[in-house]
N, C-alpha and C positions, 0 to 999 in steps of 0.2 A: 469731315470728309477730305481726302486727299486723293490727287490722281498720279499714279507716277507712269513712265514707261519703264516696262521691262520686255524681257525677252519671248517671245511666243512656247519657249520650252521651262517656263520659269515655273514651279512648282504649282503656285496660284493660278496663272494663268491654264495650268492641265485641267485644273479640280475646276474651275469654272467651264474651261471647253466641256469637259466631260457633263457637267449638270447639263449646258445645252444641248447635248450632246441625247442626253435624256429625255430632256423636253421634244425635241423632232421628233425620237422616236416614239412619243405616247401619241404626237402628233400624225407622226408619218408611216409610223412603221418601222422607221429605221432612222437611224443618223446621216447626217451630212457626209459623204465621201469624198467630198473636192479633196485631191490632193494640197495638201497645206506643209512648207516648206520652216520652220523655225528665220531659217536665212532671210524669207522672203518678208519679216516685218522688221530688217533690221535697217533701221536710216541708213542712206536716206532713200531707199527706194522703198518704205514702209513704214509703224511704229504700229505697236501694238502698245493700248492702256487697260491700266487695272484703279479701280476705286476702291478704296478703301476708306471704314467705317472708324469711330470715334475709337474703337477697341481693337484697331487695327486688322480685322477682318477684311478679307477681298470679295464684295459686293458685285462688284461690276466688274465689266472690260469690254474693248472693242480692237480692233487693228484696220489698218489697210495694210496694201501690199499694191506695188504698180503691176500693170497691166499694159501688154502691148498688142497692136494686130496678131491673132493667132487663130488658129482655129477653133476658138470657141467664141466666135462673134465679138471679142472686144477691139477696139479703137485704140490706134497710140493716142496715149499722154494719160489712159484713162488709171485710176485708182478707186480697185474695187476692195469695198468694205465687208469684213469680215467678223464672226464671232461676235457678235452684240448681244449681249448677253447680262440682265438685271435677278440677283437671287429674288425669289419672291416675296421675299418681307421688306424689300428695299423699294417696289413698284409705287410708280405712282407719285415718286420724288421727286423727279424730270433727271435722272442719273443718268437713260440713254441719251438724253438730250444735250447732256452738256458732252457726255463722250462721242455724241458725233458732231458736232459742233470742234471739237478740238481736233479730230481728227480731220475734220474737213480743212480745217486750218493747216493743217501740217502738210497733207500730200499738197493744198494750194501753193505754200511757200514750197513744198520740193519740187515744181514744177508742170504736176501733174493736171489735166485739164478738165477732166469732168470726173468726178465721183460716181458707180456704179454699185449695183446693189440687187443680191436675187436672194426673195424671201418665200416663202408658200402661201397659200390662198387661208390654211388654219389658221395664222395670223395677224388678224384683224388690228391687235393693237400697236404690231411693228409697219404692217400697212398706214393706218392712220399717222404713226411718228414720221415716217418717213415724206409722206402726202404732207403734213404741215409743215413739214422742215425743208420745202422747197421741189422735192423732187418727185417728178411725171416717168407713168410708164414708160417703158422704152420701147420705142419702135420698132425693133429688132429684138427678139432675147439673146444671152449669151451666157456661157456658164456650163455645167458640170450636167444640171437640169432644164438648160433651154428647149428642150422637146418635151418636158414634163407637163402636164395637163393644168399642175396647181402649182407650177411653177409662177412668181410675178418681180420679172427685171424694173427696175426703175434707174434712172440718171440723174442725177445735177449737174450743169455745165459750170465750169466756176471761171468768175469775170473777169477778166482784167486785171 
């Protein structure tokens, strides 16, 4: 396995958005519609990752992108997480786990102060990932879905 960063418009990184893309909708009904910017995961105000498999297949990814006071309830310094995204025969690897784990590290180092994150209620097993990996509802939602009924924001503050 190998993680590299690439670009948010990189070939791999489309075919991967688009399967999750798929997944929300058997889920939801529909896909994700937050506006998402190529620019916006480019360092250092962002990075987007891709995993890659022993046959050089792209398994995983994730990105951030920063985020400032705006009108969708986010907080300056905040770095909201994006595209997390494991093909199904990879689960259960801990793959999300290291991708956000490295991401968390990187908006740290670029500056950024707390990690944010809005998932759906379907999602039992990216709720659980994210509950172990440090991070509590938010007290506020924020996002594209923050009036949505099965919408669920969560934050990590990151230390020092």
């Amino acid at each position: 396995m190998r993680m590299i960063p690439v670009a948010y418009d990189h070939p791999d990184a489309v075919k991967l958005a688009d399967q999750a893309q798929e997944l929300y909708a058997g889920l939801y009904g529909g896909g994700d519609a937050t506006p998402l910017d190529p620019a916006q995961f480019r360092p250092p105000r962002g990075l987007y990752l891709i995993v890659y498999d022993a046959g050089g297949e792209a398994v995983a990814c994730g990105g951030w992108r920063a985020m400032d006071r705006n009108g969708g309830g986010y907080a300056d310094g905040d770095a909201e997480l994006k595209r997390m995204y494991v093909v199904p025969r990879m689960r259960g690897r801990g793959l999300a786990r290291r991708v956000l784990a490295a991401l968390e590290d990187d908006a740290r180092r670029a500056g950024r102060r707390r990690m944010v994150l809005e998932t759906g209620s379907r999602q039992p097993e990216a709720i659980s990932l994210y509950l172990s990996s440090g991070y509590a509802p938010a007290a506020a939602k924020f996002g594209l879905y923050r009036d949505h009924e099965g919408s669920r924001c969560f934050t990590k503050p990151f230390g020092p």
